[in-house]
C-alpha positions as CSV (number, residue, x, y, z in Angstrom):
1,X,47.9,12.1,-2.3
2,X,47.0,10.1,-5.6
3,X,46.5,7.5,-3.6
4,X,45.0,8.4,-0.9
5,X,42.1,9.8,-3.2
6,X,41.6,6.6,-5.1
7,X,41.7,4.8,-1.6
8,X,38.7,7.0,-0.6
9,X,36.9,7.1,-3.8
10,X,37.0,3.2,-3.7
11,X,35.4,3.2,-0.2
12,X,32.9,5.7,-1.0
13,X,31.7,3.9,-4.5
14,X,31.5,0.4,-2.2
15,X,29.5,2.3,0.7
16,X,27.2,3.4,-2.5
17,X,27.0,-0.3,-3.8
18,X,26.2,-1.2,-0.4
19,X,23.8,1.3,0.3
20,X,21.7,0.6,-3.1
21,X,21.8,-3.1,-2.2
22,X,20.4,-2.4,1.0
23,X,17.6,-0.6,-0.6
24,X,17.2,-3.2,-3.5
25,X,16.8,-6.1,-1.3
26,X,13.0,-5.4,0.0
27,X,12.2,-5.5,-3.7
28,X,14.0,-8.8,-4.5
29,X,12.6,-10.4,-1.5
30,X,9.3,-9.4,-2.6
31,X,9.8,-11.3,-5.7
32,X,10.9,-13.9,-4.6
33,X,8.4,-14.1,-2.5
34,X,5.7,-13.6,-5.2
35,X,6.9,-17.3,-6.4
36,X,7.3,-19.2,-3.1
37,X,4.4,-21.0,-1.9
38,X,3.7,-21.0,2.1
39,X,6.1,-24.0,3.2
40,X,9.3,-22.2,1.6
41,X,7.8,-18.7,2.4
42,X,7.7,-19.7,6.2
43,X,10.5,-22.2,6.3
44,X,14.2,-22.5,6.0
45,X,14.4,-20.7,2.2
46,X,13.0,-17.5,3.0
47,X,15.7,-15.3,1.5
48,X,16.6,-17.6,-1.7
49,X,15.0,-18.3,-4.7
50,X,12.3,-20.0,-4.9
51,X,13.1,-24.2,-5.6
52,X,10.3,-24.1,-8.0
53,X,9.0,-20.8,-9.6
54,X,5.3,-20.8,-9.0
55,X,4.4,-18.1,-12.0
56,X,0.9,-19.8,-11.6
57,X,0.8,-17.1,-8.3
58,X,0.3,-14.1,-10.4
59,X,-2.6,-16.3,-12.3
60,X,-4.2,-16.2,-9.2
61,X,-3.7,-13.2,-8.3
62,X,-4.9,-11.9,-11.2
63,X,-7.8,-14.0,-11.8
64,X,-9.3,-15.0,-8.5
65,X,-8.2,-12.9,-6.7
66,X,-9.9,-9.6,-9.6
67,X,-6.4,-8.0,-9.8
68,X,-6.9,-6.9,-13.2
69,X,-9.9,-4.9,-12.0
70,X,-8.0,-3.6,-9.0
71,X,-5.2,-2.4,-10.9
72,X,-7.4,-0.6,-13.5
73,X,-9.9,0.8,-10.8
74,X,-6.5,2.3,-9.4
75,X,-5.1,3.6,-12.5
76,X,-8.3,5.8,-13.2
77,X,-8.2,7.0,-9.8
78,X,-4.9,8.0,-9.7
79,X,-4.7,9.5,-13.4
80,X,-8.0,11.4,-12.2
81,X,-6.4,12.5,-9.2
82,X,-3.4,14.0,-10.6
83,X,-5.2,15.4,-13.6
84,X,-7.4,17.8,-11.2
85,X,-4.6,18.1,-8.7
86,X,-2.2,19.7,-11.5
87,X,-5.2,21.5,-13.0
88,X,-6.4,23.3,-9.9
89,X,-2.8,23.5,-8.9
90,X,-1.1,25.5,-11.2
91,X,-4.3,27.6,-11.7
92,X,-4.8,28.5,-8.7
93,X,-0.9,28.9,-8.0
94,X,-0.8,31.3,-11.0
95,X,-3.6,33.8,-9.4
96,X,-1.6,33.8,-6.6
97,X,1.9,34.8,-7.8
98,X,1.2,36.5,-10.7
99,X,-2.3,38.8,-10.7
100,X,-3.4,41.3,-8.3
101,X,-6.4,40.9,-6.6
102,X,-7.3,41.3,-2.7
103,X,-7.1,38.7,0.0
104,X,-4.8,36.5,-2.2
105,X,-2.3,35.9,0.6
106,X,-5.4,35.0,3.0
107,X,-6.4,32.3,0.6
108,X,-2.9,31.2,0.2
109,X,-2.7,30.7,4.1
110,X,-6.3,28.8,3.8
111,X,-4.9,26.7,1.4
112,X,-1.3,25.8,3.2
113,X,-3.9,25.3,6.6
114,X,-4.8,22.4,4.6
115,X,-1.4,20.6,5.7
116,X,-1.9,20.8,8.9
117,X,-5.0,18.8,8.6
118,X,-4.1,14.8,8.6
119,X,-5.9,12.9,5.9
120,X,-7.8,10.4,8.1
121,X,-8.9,12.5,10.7
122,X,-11.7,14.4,8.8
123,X,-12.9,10.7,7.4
124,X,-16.3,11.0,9.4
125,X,-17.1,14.5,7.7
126,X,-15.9,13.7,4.2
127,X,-18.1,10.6,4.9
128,X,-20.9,12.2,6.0
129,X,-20.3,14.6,3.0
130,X,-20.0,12.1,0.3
131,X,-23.4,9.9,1.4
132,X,-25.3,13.2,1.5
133,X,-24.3,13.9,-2.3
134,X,-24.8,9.9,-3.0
135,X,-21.2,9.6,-3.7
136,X,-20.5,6.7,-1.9
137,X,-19.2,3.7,-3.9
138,X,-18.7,6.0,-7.0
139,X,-14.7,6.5,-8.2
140,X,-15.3,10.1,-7.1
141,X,-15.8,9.3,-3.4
142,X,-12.0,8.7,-3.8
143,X,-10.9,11.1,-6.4
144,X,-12.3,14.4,-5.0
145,X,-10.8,13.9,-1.7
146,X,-7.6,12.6,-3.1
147,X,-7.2,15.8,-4.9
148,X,-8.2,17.9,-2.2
149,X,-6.4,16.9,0.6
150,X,-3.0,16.8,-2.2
151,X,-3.6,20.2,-3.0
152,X,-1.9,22.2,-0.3
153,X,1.2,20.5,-1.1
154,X,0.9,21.0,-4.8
155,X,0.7,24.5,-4.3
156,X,3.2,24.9,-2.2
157,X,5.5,23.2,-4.5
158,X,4.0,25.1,-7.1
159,X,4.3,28.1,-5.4
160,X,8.2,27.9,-5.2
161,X,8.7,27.5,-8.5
162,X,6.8,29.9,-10.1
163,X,8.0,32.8,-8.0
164,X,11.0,32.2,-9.5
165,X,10.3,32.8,-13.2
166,X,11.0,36.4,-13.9
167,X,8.3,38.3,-14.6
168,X,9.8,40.1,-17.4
169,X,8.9,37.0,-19.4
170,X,4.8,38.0,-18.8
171,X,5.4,41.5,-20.1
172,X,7.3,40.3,-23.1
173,X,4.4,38.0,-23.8
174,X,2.0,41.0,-23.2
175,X,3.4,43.3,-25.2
176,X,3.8,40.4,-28.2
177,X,0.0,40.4,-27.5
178,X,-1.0,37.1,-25.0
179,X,-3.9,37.0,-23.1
180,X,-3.8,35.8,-19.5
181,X,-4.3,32.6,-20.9
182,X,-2.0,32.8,-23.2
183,X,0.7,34.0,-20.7
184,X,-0.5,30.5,-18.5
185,X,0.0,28.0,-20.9
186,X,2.8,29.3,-23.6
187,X,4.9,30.1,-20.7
188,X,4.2,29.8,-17.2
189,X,3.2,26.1,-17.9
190,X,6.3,24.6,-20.4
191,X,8.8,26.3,-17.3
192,X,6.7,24.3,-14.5
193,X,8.0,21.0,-15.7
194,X,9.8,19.8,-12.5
195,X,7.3,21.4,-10.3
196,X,4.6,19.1,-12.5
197,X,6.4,15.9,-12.3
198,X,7.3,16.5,-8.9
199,X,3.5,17.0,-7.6
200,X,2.3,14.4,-10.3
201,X,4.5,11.5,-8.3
202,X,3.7,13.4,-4.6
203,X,0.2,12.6,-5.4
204,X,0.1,9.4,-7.6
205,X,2.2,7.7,-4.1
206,X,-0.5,9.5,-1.8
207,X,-3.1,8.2,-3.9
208,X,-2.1,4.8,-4.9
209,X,-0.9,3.4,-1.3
210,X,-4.4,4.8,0.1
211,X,-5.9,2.3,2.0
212,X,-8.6,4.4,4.5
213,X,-10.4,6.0,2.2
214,X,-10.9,3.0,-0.2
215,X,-11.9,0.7,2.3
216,X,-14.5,3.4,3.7
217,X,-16.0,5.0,0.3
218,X,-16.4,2.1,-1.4
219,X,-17.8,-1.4,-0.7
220,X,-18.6,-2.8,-4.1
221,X,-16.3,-5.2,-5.2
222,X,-16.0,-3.9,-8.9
223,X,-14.8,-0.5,-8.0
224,X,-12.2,-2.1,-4.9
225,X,-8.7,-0.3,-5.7
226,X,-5.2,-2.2,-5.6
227,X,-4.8,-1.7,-1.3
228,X,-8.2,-3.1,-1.0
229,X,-8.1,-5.8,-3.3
230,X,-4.6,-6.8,-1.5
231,X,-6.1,-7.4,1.6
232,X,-9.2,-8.8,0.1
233,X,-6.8,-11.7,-0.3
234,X,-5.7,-12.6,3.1
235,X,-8.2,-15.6,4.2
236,X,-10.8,-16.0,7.3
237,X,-8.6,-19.2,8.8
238,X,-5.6,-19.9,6.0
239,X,-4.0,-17.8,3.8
240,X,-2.2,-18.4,0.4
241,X,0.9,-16.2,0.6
242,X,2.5,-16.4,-2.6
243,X,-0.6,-14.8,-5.0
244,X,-0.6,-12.0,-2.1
245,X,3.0,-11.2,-3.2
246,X,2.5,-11.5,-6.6
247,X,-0.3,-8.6,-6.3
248,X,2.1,-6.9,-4.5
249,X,4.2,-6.7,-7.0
250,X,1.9,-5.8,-9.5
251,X,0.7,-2.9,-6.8
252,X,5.0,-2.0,-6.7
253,X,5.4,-2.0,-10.1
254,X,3.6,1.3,-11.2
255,X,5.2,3.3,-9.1
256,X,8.9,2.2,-10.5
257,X,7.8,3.1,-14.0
258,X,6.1,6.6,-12.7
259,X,9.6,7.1,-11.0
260,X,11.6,6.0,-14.0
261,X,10.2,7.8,-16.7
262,X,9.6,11.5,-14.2
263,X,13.1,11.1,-12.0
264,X,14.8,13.1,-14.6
265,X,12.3,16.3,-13.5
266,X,12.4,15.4,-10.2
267,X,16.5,15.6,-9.9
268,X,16.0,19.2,-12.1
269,X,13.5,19.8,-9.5
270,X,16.0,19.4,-6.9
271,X,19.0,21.0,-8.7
272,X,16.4,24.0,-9.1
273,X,15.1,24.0,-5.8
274,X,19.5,24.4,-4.5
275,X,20.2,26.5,-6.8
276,X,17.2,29.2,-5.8
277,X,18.1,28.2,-2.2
């Protein structure tokens, strides 16, 4: 039995090893690639490393090809994003779990309508919508609809959790003498943690990887995000390969640190979410 046990544990831990390589070798190709120029990228070394490492890529990428300003465009738009998308969130989440007040359930169906909705069919209106208010080629012609079209799911998310937190913990605070506010942010708030990081990485990908939107709302070269600025790179007739990898991996790396430093809430989250189940 002993044995047997060890036997399958052994194949299970190599199907594992397997199964993380599998998933690790897009991001080592990538790499790689970010170093190759286009004779090894499209010839015979196309998995290996790179014969000479052509660092001089990601000088390219980020100065002629504006990467710097990419990246930070992107950064402000997602930190925006997620900012108003928590904000709005777990406010509006909170009216609708915790106070009384008429026609809460048909807002919360108006607001879970909103994932039905794909992003990128309502791109004429929002268009239409934005140049009316001169918001065109502004950060907030993508942060606004960012947010709004990530809201549904925030508050579905958020709505999970926060039905769970007992509500004896609101009168306690009452009768210790909080305000509504009070109740919001010295408990409701510290308890959402996994709900938070879970919606703060939802939206960050959403945001980030965006390509529509961006390539729509905004034409001015300064305010380009990261997608846009990608495939700014790729040429009329010839196209330089390796500086486009190396802005990929710039664009990739972000969203490995997000995942790094919030995957801890996001297993509680999980865990949570089973438990309650």
């Amino acid at each position: 039995m002993r044995n047997s046990r060890k036997s399958t544990q052994v194949l299970i831990y190599v199907g594992l090893i397997l199964w993380a390589l599998v998933n690790l070798f897009p991001i080592y190709w990538m790499f790689t690639f970010s170093l190759k120029n286009n004779a090894e990228i499209f010839g015979a070394n196309v998995i290996g490393l790179p014969k000479e490492w052509l660092w001089s890529n990601y000088t390219k990428a980020l100065n002629t090809g504006k990467m710097g300003v990419y990246f930070l465009n992107s950064v402000i738009v997602a930190a925006a994003t997620i900012a108003i998308t928590l904000a709005v969130a777990l406010m509006g989440t909170f009216a609708l779990t915790r106070l009384i007040w008429k026609q809460k359930k048909t807002l919360n169906k108006f607001f879970m309508l909103g994932l039905t909705i794909p992003i990128h069919a309502s791109i004429v209106p929002v268009y239409v919508t934005l140049s009316r208010l001169h918001m065109l080629n502004t950060r907030w012609a993508l942060i606004i609809p960012y947010a709004a079209f990530s809201l549904s799911m925030a508050i579905l998310v958020c709505t999970g959790f926060m039905n769970e937190i007992p509500r004896d913990l609101d009168e306690a605070a009452c009768i210790d003498g909080c305000s509504v506010w009070g109740i919001f942010f010295r408990i409701i708030v510290p308890l959402m943690k996994p709900a938070v990081a879970t919606v703060a990485i939802y939206t960050f990908l959403q945001c980030w990887n965006e390509l529509m939107f961006a390539n729509i709302f905004i034409s001015k070269s300064s305010l380009r995000t990261l997608p846009v600025g990608v495939q700014a790179l790729s040429g009329q007739y010839t196209t330089d390969w390796g500086p486009i990898g190396a802005a990929l991996v710039l664009a990739t790396f972000p969203t490995l640190l997000v995942y790094i430093f919030l995957s801890k809430k996001i297993q509680e989250s999980f865990i949570a979410g089973a438990i309650k189940g």
